[in-house]
N, C-alpha and C positions, 0 to 999 in steps of 0.2 A: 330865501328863495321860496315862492309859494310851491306848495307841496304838490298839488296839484300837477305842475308844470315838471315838478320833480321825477314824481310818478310815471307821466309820459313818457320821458326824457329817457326814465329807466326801464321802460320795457320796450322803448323803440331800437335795442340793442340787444341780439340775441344770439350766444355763441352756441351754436349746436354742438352736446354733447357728442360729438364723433369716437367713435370707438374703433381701434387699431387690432387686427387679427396679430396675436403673438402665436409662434407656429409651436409645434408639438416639439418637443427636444427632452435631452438628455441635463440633468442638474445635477450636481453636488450639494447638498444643503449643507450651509454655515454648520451647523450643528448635528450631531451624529443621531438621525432617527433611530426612534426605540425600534424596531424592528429588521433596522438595518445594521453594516458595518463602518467602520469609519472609514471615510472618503470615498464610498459607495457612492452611485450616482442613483438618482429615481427619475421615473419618465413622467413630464409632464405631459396633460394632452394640449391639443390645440383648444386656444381661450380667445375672448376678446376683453379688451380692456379701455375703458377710456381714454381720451387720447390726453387731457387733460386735467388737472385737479377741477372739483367740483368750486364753482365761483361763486362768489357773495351775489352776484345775481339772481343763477339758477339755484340758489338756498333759498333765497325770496321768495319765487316763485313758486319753492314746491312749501311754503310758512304760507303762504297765501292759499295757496288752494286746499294745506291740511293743518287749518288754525289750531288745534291739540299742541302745534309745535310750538307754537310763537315763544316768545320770551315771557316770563312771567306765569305761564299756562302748562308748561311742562313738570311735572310729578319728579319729586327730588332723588326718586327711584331710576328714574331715565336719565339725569343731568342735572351736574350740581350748581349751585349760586352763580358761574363764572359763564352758564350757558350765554350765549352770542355776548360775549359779554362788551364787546367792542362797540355794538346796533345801538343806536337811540330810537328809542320810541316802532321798536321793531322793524328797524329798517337800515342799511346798512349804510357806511359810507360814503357819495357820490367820488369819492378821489379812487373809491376800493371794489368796483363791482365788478373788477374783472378778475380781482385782486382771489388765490384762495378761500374759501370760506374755513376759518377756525370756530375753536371757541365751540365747535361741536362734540355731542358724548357718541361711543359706541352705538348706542339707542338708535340714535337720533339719524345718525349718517346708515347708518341700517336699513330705518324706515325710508331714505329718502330714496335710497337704490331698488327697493321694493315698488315704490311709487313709478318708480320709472321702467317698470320691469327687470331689473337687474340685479344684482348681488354684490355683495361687498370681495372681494378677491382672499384668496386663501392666502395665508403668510406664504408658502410656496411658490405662489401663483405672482406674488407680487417681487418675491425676490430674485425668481428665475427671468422676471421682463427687467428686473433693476439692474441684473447683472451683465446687461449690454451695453456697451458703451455709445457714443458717438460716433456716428457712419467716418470710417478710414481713420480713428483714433484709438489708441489702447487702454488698458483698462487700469493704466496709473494715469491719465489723465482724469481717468474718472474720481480714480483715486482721490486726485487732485482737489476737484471741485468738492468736492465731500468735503473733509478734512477743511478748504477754504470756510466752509458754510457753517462747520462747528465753531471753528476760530476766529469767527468775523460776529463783529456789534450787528444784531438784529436791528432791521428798520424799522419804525413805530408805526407804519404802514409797508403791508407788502406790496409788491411791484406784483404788474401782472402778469396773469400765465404765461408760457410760453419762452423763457427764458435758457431751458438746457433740453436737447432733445436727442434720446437715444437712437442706435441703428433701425428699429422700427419705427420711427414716427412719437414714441409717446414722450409727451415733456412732461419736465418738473418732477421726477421720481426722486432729484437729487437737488441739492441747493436750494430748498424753497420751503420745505416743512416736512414735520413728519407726517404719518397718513396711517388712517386705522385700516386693519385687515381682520377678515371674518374671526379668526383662530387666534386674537392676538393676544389671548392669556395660554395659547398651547406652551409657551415657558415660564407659566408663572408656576410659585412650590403650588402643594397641594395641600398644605395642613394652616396654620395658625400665624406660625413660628418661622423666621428665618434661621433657626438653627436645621430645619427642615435638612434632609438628604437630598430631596429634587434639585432640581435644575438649575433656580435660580440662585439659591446657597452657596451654589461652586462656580458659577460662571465667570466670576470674575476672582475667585480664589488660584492659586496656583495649578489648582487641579482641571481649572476651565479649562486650559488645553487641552486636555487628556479627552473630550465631547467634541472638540472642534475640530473641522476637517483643516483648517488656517488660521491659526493662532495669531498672527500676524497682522490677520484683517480686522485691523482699528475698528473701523466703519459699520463693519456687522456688528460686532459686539455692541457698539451702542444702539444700534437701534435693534437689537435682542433683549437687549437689558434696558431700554427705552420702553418697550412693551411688556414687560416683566412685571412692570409696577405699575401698571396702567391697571383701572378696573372700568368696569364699562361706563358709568356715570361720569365718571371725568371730562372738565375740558381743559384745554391748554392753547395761549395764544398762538402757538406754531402746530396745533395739532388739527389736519382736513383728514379729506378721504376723498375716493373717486371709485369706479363701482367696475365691477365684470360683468359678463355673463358668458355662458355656453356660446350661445350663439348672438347673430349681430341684431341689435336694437336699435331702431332707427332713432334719433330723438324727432319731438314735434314740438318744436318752438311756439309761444304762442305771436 
């Protein structure tokens, strides 16, 4: 396909970043904050959040206009060998552009929320909008879809956004990948050693219950202990992000 035609083709398609007001409420965090009790609840405030994972489109667009990212050009400091590792020739896809963007580091999906005015969302902030289900369904159907999405053969291409969508409007928080949040080393140890006393030592030892507000919840544990051992350079083929902010940011498609 001349590239050219390609090119067109891919910018004559443009999903605006919309972003979902998630309202102020009341949370229990998976994990007993250090300054709290267990099964203590913390107030979150009112946020907004993308409505949808960040696309191999709109990745394009922001490698285009902030060439420092591209493939090949980024400092092994920001992202290791595996960056976009899926893109040829710096470019994504055409079966996947609506498809999650992977294969990004901490850095990188950072920088792209910043470009856009926005922020990467708190582990908090991401886990209090995760914790809703599906409008008139419960929260073991969510259960459900979870648990499907660990035990099910990965597609060697991801399908596109929009697939599961929570009581506010946000999709893909579940069943589609995992997704970087600003704090996502706030459970990793703190020293050298995994013989370490912190956090990550015990969370899956017997004594990880004893920090957990729901022992129970499969689901959190792995993606607590999914971002445990992440470091920010990292990428991984199931691993996006999608951005917050205070207040609502229009996007401006080009």
């Amino acid at each position: 396909m001349n590239p050219f035609l390609f090119l067109s083709f891919f910018l004559s398609f443009s999903l605006s970043a919309e972003m979902v007001k998630i309202p102020a409420g009341n949370w229990r965090p998976f994990l007993k904050e250090i300054n709290s009790r267990l099964g203590e609840s913390i107030k979150i405030k009112s946020f907004y959040l993308d409505k949808y994972p960040v696309t191999q489109k709109e990745y394009f667009e922001f490698i285009e206009g902030n060439p420092e990212w591209k493939k090949g050009k980024v400092s092994s400091l920001f992202a290791d060998s595996g960056y976009l590792g899926d893109w040829k020739d710096n470019v994504p896809d055409n079966r996947t552009s609506h498809s999650p963007v992977t294969y990004v580091s901490w850095f990188s999906a950072n920088a792209y929320c910043q470009w856009k005015g926005k922020r990467l969302p708190s582990e908090s902030e991401w886990e209090y909008a995760a914790s809703f289900p599906e409008a008139g369904k419960n929260k073991k159907v969510m259960e459900s879809v979870i648990l499907n999405w660990y035990g099910e053969q990965k597609p060697e291409f991801l399908p596109s956004i929009g697939k599961y969508k929570n009581k506010f409007g946000v999709y893909d928080q579940h069943g589609m990948i995992w997704e970087w949040v600003f704090d996502f080393n706030n459970t990793s140890v703190t020293g050298d050693s995994r013989q370490d006393t912190d956090l990550e030592s015990n969370l899956f030892c017997g004594g990880g219950s004893l920090k957990a507000n729901d022992f129970s919840n499969y689901a959190s544990y792995m993606r607590y202990g999914y971002r445990a051992g992440l470091k920010g350079w990292y990428t991984a083929k199931y691993l996006g992000f999608r951005c917050a902010s205070n207040q609502y940011v229009k996007d401006n498609p080009l």
